[in-house]
Backbone as numpy.savetxt, mean C-alpha at the origin, in Angstrom:
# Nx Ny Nz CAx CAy CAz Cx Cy Cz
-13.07 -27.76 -2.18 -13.92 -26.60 -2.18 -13.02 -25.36 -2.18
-13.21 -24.08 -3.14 -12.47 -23.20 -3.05 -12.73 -22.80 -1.78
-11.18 -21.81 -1.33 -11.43 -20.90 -0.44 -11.86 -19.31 -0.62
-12.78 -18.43 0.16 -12.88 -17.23 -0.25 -11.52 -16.23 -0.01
-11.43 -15.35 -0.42 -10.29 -14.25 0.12 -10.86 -13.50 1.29
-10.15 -13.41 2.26 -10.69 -12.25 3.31 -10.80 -11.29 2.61
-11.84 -10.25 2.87 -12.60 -9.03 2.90 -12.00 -7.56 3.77
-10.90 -7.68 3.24 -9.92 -6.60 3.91 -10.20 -5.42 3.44
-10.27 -4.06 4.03 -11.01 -2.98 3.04 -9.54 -2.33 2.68
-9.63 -1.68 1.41 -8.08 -1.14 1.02 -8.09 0.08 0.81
-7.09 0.01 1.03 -6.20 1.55 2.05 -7.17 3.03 0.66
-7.56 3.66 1.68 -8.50 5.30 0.43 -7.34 5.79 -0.10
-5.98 6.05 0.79 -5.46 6.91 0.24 -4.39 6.36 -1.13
-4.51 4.98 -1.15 -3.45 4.41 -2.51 -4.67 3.63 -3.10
-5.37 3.28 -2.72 -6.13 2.42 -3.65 -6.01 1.20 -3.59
-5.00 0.61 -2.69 -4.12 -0.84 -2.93 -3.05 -0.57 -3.73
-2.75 -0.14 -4.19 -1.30 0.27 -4.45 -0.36 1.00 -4.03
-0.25 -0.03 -2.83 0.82 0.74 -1.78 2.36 1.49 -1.92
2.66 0.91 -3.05 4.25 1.17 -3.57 4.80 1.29 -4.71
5.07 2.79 -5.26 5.13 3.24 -6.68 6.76 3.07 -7.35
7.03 2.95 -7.65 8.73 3.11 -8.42 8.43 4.74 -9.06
9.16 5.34 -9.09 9.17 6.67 -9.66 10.60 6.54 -10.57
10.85 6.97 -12.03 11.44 7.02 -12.56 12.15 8.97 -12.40
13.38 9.02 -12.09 14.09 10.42 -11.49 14.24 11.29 -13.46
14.41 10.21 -14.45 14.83 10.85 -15.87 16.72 10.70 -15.20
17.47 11.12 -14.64 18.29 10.62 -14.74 18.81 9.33 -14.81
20.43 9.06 -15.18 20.51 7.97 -15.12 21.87 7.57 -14.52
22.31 6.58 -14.16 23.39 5.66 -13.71 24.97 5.90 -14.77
25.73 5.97 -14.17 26.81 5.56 -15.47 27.10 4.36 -15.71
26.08 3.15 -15.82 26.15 2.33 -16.26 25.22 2.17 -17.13
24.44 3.07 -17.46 23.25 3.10 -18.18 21.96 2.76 -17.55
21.47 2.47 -15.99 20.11 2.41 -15.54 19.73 3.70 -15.30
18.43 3.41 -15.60 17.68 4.47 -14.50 17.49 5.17 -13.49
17.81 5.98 -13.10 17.68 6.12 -11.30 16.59 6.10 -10.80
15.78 5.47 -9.98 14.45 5.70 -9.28 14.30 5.87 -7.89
12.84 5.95 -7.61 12.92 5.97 -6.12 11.69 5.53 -6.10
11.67 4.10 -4.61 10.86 3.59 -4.72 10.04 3.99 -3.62
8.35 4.34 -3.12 8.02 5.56 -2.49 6.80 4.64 -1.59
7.09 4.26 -0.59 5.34 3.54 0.02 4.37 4.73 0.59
3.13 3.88 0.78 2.18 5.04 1.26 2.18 4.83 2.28
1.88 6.26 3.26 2.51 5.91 4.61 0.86 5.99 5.68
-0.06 6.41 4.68 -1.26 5.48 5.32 -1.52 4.14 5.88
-1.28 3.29 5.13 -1.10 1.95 5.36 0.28 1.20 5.33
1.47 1.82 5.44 2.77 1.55 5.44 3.10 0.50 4.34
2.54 0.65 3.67 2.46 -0.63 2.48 2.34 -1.46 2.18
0.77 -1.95 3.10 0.27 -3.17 2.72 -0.89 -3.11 1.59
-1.22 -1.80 1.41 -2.41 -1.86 0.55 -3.63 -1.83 1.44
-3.93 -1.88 2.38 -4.76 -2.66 3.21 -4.95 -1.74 4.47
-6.20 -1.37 4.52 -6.30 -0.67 6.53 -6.93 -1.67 7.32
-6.85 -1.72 8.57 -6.96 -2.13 10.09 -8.31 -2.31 9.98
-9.03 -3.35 9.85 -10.54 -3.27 10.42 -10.62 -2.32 11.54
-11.76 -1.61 11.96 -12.20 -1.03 12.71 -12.71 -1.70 13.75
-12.33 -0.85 14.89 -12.38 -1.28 16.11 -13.95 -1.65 16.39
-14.14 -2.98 16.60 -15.79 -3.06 16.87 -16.02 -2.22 18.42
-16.90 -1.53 18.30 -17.62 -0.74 19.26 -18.40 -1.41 20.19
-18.56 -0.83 21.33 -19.28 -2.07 22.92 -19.73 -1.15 23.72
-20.64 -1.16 24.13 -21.14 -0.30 24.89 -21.11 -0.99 26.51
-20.92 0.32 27.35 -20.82 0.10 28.12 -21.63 0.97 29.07
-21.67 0.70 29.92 -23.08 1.17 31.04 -22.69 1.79 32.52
C-alpha cells in the first residue's frame, strides 16, 4: 500500500525553495563562475515551517 507524504505547510516567504545559487557574472581564473549560494532565513532551509503550536485552554 502506498504511503502518503506528510502535510507539512511550506515556508510563505520562499515558497519551498529554500536555497538559491546566485550567479556574481564574474568569474574564476580557471574559468568558473563565481556564485553565492543564499538560504532563506525564514525557515533556515528546509523549505518547510513548524506546525503551529496547538492551542489549550486553560481555566
Amino acid at each position: 500500500m502506498p504511503q502518503r507524504a506528510q502535510n507539512t505547510p511550506i515556508c510563505r516567504d520562499c515558497d519551498g525553495f529554500a536555497t538559491a545559487a546566485i550567479t556574481t557574472g564574474t568569474r574564476h581564473p580557471d574559468g568558473t563562475r563565481a556564485t553565492l549560494t543564499v538560504t532563506c532565513p525564514a525557515c533556515k532551509g528546509t523549505g518547510h515551517t513548524a506546525p503551529a503550536a496547538a492551542l489549550t485552554r486553560t481555566r
